[in-house]
C-alpha positions as a Markdown table, in Angstrom:
| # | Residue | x | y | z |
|---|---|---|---|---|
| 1 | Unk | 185.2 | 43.2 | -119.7 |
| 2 | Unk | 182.4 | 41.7 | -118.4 |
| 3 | Unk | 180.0 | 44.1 | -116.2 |
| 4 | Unk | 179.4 | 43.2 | -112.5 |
| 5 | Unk | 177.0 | 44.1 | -110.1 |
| 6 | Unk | 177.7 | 42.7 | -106.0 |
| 7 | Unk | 173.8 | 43.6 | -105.6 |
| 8 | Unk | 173.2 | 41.0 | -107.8 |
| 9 | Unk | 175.8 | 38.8 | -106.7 |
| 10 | Unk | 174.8 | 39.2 | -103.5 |
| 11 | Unk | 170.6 | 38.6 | -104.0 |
| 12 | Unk | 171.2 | 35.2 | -106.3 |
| 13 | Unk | 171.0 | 32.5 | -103.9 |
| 14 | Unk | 167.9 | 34.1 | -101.8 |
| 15 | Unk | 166.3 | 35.0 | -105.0 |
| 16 | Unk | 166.8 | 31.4 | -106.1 |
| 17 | Unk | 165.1 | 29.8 | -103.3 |
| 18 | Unk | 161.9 | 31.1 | -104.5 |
| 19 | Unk | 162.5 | 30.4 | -108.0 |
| 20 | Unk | 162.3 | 26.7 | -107.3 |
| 21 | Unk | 159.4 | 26.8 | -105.6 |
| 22 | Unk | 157.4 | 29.4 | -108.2 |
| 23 | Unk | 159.1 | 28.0 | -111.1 |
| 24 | Unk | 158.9 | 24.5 | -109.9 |
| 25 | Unk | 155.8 | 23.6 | -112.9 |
| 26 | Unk | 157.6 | 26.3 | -115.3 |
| 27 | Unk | 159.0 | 25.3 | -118.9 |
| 28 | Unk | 160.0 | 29.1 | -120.5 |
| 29 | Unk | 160.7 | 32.1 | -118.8 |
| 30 | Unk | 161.0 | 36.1 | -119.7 |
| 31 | Unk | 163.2 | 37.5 | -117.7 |
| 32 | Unk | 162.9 | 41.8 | -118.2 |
| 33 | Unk | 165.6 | 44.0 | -117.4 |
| 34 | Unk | 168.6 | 41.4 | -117.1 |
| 35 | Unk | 171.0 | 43.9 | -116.2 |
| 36 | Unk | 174.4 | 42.6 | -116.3 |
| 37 | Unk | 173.3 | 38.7 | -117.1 |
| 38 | Unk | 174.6 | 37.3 | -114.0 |
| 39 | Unk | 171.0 | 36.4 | -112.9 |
| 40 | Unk | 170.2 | 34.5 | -116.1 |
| 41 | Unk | 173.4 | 32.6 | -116.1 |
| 42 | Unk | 172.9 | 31.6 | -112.3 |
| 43 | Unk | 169.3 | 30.8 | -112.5 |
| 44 | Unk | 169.9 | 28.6 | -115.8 |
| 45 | Unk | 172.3 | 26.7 | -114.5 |
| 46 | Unk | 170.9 | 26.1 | -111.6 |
| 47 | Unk | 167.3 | 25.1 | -112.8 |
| 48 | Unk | 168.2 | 23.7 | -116.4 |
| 49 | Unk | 164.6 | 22.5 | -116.5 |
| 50 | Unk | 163.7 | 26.6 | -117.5 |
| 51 | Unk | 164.6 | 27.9 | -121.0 |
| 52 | Unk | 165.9 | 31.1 | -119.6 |
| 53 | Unk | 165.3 | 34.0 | -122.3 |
| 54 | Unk | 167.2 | 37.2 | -121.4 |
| 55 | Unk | 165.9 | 40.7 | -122.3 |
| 56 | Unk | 167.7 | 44.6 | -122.0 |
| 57 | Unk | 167.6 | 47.9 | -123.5 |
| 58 | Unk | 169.8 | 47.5 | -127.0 |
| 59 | Unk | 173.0 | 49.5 | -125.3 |
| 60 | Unk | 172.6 | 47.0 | -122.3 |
| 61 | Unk | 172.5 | 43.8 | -124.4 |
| 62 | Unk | 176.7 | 43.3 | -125.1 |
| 63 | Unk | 177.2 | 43.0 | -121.5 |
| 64 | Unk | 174.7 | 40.1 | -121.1 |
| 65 | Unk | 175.6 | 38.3 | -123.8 |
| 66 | Unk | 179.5 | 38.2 | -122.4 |
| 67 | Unk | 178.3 | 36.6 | -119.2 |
| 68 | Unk | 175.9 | 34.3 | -121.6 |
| 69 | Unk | 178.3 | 33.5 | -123.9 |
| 70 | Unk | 181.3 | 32.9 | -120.7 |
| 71 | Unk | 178.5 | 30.4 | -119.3 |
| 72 | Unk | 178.2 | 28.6 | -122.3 |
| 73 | Unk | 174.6 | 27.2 | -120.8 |
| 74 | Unk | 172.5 | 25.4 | -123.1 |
| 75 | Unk | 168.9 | 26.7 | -121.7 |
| 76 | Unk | 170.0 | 30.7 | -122.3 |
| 77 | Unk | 169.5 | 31.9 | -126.1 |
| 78 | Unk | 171.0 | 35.2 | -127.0 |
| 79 | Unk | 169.4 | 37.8 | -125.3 |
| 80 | Unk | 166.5 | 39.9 | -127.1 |
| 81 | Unk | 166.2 | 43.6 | -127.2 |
| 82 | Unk | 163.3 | 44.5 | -125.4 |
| 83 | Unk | 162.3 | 48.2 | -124.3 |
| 84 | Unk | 158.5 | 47.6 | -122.3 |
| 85 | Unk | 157.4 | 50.6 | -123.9 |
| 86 | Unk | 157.0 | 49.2 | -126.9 |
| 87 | Unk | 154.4 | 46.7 | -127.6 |
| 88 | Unk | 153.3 | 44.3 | -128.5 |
| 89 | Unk | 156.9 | 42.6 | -127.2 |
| 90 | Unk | 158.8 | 40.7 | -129.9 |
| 91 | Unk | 158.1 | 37.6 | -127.7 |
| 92 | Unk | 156.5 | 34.2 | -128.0 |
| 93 | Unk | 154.1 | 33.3 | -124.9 |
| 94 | Unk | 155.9 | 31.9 | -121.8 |
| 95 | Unk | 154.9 | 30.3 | -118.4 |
| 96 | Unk | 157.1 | 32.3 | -116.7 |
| 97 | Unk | 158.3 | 35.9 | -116.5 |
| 98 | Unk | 161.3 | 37.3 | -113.3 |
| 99 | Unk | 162.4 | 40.8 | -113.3 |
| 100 | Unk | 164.5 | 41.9 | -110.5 |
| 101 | Unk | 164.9 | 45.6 | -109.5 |
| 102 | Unk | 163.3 | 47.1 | -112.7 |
| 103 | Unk | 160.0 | 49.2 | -110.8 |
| 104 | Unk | 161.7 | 51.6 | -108.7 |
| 105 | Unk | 164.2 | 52.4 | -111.3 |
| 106 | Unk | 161.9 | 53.0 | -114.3 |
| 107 | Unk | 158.9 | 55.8 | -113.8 |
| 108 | Unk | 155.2 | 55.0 | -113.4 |
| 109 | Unk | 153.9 | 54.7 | -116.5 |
| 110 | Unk | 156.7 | 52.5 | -117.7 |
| 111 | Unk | 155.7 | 50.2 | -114.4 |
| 112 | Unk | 152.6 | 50.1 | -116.4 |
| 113 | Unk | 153.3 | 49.3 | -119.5 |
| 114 | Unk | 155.8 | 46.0 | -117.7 |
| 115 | Unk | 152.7 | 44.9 | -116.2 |
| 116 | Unk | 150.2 | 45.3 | -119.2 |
| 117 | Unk | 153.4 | 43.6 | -121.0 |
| 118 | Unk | 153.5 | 40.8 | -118.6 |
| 119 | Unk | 149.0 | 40.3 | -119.0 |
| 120 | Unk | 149.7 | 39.9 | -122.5 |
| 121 | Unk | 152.6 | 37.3 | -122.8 |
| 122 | Unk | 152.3 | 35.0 | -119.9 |
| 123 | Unk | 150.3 | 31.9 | -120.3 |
| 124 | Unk | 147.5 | 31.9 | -118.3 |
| 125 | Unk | 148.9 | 30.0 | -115.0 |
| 126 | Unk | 151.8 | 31.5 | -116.1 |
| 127 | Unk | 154.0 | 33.1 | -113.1 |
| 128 | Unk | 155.7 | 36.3 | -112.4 |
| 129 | Unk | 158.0 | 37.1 | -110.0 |
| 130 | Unk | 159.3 | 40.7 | -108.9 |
| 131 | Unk | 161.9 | 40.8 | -106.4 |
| 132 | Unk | 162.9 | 44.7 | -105.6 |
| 133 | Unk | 162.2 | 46.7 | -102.5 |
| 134 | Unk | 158.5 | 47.9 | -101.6 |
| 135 | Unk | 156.4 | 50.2 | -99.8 |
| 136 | Unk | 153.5 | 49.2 | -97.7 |
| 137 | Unk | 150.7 | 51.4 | -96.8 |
| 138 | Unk | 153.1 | 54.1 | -98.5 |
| 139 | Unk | 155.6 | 53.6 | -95.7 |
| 140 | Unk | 159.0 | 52.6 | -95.8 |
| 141 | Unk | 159.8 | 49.6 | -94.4 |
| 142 | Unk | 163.3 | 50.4 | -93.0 |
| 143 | Unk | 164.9 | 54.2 | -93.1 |
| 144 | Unk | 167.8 | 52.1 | -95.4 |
| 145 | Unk | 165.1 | 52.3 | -98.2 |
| 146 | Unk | 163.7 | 55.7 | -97.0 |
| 147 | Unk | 167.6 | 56.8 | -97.8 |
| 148 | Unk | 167.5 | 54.7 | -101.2 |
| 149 | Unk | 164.2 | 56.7 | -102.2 |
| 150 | Unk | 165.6 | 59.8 | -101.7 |
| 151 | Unk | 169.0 | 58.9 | -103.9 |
| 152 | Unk | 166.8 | 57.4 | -106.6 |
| 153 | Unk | 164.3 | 60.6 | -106.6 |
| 154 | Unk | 167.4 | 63.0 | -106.3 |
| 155 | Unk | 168.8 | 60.9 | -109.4 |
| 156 | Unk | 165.4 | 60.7 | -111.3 |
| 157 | Unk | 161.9 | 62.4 | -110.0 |
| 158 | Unk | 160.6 | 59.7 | -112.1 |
| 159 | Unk | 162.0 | 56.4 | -109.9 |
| 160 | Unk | 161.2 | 55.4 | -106.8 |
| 161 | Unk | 160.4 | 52.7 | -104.8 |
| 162 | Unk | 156.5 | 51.6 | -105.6 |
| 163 | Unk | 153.5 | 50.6 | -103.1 |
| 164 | Unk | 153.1 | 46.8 | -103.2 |
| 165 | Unk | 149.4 | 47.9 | -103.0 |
| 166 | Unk | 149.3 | 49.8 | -106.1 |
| 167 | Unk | 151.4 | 47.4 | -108.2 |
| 168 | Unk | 149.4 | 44.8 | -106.9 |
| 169 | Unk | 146.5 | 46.5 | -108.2 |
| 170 | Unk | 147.6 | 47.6 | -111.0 |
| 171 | Unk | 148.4 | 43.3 | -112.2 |
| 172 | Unk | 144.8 | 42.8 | -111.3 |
| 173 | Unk | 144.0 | 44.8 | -114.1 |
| 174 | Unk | 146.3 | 42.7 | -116.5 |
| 175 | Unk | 145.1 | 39.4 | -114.9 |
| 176 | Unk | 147.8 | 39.2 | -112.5 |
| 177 | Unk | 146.9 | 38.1 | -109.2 |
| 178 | Unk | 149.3 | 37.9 | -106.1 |
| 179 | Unk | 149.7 | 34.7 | -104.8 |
| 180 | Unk | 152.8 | 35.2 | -102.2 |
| 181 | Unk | 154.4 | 38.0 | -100.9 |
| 182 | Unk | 158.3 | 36.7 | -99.7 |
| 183 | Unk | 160.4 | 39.0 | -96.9 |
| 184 | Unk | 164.0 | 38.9 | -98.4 |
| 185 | Unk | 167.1 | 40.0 | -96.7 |
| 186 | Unk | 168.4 | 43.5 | -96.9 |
| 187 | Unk | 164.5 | 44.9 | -96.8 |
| 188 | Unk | 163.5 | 43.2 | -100.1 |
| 189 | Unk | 160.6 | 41.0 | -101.2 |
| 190 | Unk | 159.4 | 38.9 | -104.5 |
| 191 | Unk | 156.1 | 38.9 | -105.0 |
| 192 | Unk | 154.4 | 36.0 | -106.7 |
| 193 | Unk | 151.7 | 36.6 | -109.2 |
| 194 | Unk | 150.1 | 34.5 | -111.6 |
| 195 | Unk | 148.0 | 34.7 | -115.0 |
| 196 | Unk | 144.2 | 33.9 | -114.3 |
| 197 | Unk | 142.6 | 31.6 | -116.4 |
């Protein structure tokens, strides 16, 4: 049986309205952390001009490929095996990278490791996109995600949701530079960042 998550059922279509802007000049993207593969086949077939290359953790990867192969779409290849701890990624360079709610679930360091991951692979111009919930100023920016912190903490010290200042700072350091910060419904946001030259 396929796996399903409503969050991601739920996010597509917002999400999706900022791909087509961001992703607009975009040929091949990375996407990290696909989860169940319901992003990758809605994006795809929604913006066939993107080769849309899949990635998860090896006992994640027969879920995706049963929403990949259902879809049938011919702009998603099998999905790669890709743990962001170990580098240098078995990938080719792209213009584009997505991951969606990946930062607060992973720790720190492995935060690090996406974004050093990300420096390396995208093309510079390349995009990345990172749509999850945020701190700002290390507040919360509704008690809904000051109640999700507290669940993800109590289920891992190591999650939690990040400062947008810090990972912000922290893709400066790989050459990623915020170009947009997007509000998104249920106290969300996609930031925009792309690969200087």
């Amino acid at each position: 049986m396929k796996p399903f998550s409503e969050s991601s059922a739920e996010n597509q279509e917002p999400i999706l309205g900022i791909l087509r802007e961001a992703f607009a000049g975009v040929r091949q993207v990375l996407e990290i952390g696909s989860g169940t593969g319901q992003h990758a086949v809605h994006f795809a077939r929604h913006l066939p001009h993107l080769n849309w290359q899949s990635s998860e953790l090896a006992p994640n990867l027969p879920g995706v490929r049963l929403w990949l192969e259902e879809a049938a779409l011919p702009n998603t290849p099998p999905p790669l095996e890709l743990d962001v701890n170990r580098q240098p990624w078995p990938v080719a360079p792209v213009d584009g990278m997505f991951t969606a709610n990946t930062l607060h679930i992973v720790s720190w360091p492995e935060v690090e490791r996406l974004l050093q991951g990300a420096g390396q692979v995208l093309l510079p111009g390349g995009i990345l996109c990172i749509y999850g919930p945020f701190n700002y100023g290390g507040t919360y920016t509704a008690p809904s995600n000051a109640r999700f912190d507290a669940w993800l903490k109590a289920r891992d010290p190591a999650s939690g949701i990040r400062d947008a200042e810090a990972v912000c700072a922290l893709a400066e350091q790989h050459g990623l530079r915020l170009e947009v910060d997007h509000a998104m419904p249920v106290n969300n946001r996609t930031l925009v960042l792309r690969k200087l030259a």
